[in-house]
N, C-alpha and C positions, 0 to 999 in steps of 0.2 A: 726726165728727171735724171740729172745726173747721181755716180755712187756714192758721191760725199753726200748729196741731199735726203738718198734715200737712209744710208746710213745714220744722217740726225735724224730721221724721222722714226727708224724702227728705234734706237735709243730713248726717244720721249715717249713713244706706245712705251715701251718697257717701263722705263721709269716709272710713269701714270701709273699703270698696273701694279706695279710693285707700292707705293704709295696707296692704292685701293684695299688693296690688302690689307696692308700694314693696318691700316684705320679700322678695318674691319676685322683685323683680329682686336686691336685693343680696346673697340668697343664692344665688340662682345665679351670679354673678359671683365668689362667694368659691371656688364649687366647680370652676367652671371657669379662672379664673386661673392654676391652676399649669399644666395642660395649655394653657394658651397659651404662659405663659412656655416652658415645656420643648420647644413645639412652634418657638417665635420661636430660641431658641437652638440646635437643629440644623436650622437654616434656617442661623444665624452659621456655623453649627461645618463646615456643606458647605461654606460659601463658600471659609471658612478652608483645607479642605482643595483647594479647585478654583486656589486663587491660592498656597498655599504646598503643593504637591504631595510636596516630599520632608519634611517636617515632620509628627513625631505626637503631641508634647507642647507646651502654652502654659502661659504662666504670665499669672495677672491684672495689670494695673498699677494702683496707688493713687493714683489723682486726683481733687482734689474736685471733685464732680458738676456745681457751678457752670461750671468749664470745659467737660465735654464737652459743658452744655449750652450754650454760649456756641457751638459748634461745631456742634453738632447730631449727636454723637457718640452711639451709642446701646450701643456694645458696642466694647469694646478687648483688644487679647488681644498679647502679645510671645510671638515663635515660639520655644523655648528653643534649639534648635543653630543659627538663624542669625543673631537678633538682630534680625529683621525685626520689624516691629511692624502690626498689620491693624487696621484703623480704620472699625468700620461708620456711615454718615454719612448722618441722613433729611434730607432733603431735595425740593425740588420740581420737579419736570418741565413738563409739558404738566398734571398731576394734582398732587396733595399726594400723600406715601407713596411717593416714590424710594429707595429704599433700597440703597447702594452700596459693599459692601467693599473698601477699600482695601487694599493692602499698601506697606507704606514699609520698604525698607531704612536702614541705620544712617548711610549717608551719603547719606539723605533722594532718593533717585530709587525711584519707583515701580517695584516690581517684579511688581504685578501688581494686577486688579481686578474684581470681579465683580457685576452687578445682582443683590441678594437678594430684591425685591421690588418692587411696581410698579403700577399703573395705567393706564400706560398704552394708547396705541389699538394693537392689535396691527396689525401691518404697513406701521405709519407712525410713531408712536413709539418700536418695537422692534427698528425698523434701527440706532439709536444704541446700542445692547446685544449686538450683535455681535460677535464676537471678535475678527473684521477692525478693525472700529472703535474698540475698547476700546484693544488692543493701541498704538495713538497713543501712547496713556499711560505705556508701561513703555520702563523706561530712561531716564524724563526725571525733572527735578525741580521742575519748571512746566506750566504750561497753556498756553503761550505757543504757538503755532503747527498746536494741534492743531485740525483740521478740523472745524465744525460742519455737520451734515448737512439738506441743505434740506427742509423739510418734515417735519424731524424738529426742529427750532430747541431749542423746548419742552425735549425731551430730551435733545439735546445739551447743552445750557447745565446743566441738572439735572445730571449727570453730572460735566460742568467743575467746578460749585459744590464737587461732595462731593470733589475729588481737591484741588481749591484748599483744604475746611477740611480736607483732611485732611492736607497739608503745613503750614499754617498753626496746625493742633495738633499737629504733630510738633516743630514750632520752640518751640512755646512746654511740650513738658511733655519734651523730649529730657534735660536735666538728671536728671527724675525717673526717664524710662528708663533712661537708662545710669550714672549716675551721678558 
């Protein structure tokens, strides 16, 4: 066999291979997808429940995607007997992948909030994820005064971020919530 033949011939193993692959990542990804998704959303749906405790039904809200993504909104859900609205918001910490549900009452003061998810260094970035800590948050309707924790910076400011869009999307889509 000559070297130009063998040369097409390791080019088309290659090829082939790389083509085997490729199909078999993306059908594995088509299989496993919904079990993400389904997995990602009662991860939402705890949160929902850990920050609005006496609530057992939501209703979705209609907004184009452009905004939540403007926000970094990944999940929104309006609590139906109080009117509260929970706004989960990715965001960055110390890491990428903060993940922070918010809850906004109807006259825009936090009523509650919880980290869904994370990266961070456990015992230095998840002192800011406390409930001692969180708690800053509720009852207010700013970030204005709430304490960042030293040597947690990273995540504190992470945190601040997502309660900051998530008032800053409650202002701008509150029309479409309540009407």
């Amino acid at each position: 066999m000559s070297e130009k033949e063998e040369s097409v011939k390791s080019i088309l193993s290659l090829t082939l291979i790389c083509i085997l692959v490729s199909f078999s990542v993306v059908l594995t990804y088509k299989f496993t997808k919904p079990y993400i998704e389904r997995s990602a959303n009662q991860a939402a749906y705890s949160a929902l429940d850990s920050i609005f405790p006496n609530e057992n039904s939501y209703s979705e809200i209609n907004v184009r995607s452009e905004i939540l993504e403007e926000y970094g909104c990944t999940f929104m859900r309006k609590a139906d007997n109080s009117d509260a609205v929970a706004f989960q918001i990715e965001t960055r910490g110390y890491q990428s992948g903060l993940v922070v549900m918010v809850g906004v009452a109807n006259d825009r003061n936090v009523v509650g909030l919880k980290v869904v998810k994370h990266s961070e260094t456990e015992g230095i970035g998840t002192r800011a994820m406390t409930e001692e800590y969180l708690s800053q948050y509720v009852e207010e309707n700013n970030t204005q005064g709430v304490e960042i924790i030293s040597g947690a910076t990273y995540t504190s400011n992470g945190i601040k971020n997502a309660v900051d869009s998530a008032l800053k999307l409650f202002d701008a889509i509150k029309e479409e919530i309540y009407g």
